[in-house]
C-alpha atoms as one frame of an Amber mdcrd trajectory, in Angstrom:
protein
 -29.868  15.341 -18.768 -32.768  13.488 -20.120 -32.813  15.522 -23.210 -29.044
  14.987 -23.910 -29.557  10.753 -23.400 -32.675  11.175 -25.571 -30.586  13.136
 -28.321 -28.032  11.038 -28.331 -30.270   7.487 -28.864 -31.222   9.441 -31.648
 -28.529  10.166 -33.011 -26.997   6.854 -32.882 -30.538   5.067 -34.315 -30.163
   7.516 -37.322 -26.248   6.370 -38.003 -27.403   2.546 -37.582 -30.013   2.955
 -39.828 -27.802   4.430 -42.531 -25.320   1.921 -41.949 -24.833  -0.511 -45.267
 -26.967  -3.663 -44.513 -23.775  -6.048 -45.847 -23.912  -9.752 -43.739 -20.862
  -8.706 -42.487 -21.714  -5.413 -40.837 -25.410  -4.200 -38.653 -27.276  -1.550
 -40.121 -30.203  -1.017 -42.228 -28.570   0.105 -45.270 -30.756   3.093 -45.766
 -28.370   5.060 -46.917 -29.105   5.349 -50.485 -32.805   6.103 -49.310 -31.589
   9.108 -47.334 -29.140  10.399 -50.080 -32.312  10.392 -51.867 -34.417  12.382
 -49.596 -31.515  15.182 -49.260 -31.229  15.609 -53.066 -34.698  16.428 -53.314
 -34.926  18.350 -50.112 -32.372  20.654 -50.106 -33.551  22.494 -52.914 -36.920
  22.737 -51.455 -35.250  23.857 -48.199 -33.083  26.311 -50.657 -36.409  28.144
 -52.053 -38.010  28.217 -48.693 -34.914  30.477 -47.149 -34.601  32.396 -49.890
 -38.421  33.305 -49.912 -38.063  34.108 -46.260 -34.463  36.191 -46.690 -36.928
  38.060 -49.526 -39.419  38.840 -46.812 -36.797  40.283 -44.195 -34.987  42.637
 -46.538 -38.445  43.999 -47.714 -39.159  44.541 -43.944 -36.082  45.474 -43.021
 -36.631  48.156 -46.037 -39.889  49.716 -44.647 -38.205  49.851 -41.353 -35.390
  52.164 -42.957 -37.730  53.859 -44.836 -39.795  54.741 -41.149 -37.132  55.509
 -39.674 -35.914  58.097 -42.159 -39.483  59.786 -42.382 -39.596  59.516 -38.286
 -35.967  61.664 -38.969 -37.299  64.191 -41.137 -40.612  65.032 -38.961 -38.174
  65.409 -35.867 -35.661  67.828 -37.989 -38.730  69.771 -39.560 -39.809  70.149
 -35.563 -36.632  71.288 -34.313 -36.915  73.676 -37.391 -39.999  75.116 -36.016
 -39.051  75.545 -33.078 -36.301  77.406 -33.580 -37.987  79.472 -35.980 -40.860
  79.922 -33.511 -37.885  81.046 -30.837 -36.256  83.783 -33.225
């Protein structure tokens, strides 16, 4: 419960301080600050998933390729076994 009070106070200082900072309305009028900030984040944020979506399919490709060769050695022993049992 404290965590949801705590998000939401949050939440609601981030909108106030985005708010436009007019005389006739509250806020800090940060808006054009955090506009700002996104526009050079996002790519940054862009490069950083697609470096880590890089690293997954390359693991995710060694884990294929073990599991294949883990296929192979179990046919090639069931092979040999049933050419040991003949």
């Amino acid at each position: 419960m404290k965590s949801l009070i705590i998000g939401l106070l949050i939440i609601g200082a981030a909108i106030f301080a985005v708010l436009p900072a007019a005389p006739d309305s509250f806020g800090l009028g940060w808006g054009d600050d955090v506009l700002a900030f996104l526009r050079g984040g996002i790519p940054v944020v862009a490069i950083l998933i697609g470096i880590i979506a890089i690293f997954i399919g390359i693991a995710d490709m060694k884990d294929r390729a073990e599991a294949r060769a883990e296929a192979r050695a179990e046919a090639q022993k069931e092979d040999e076994n049933k050419n040991q049992a003949s």
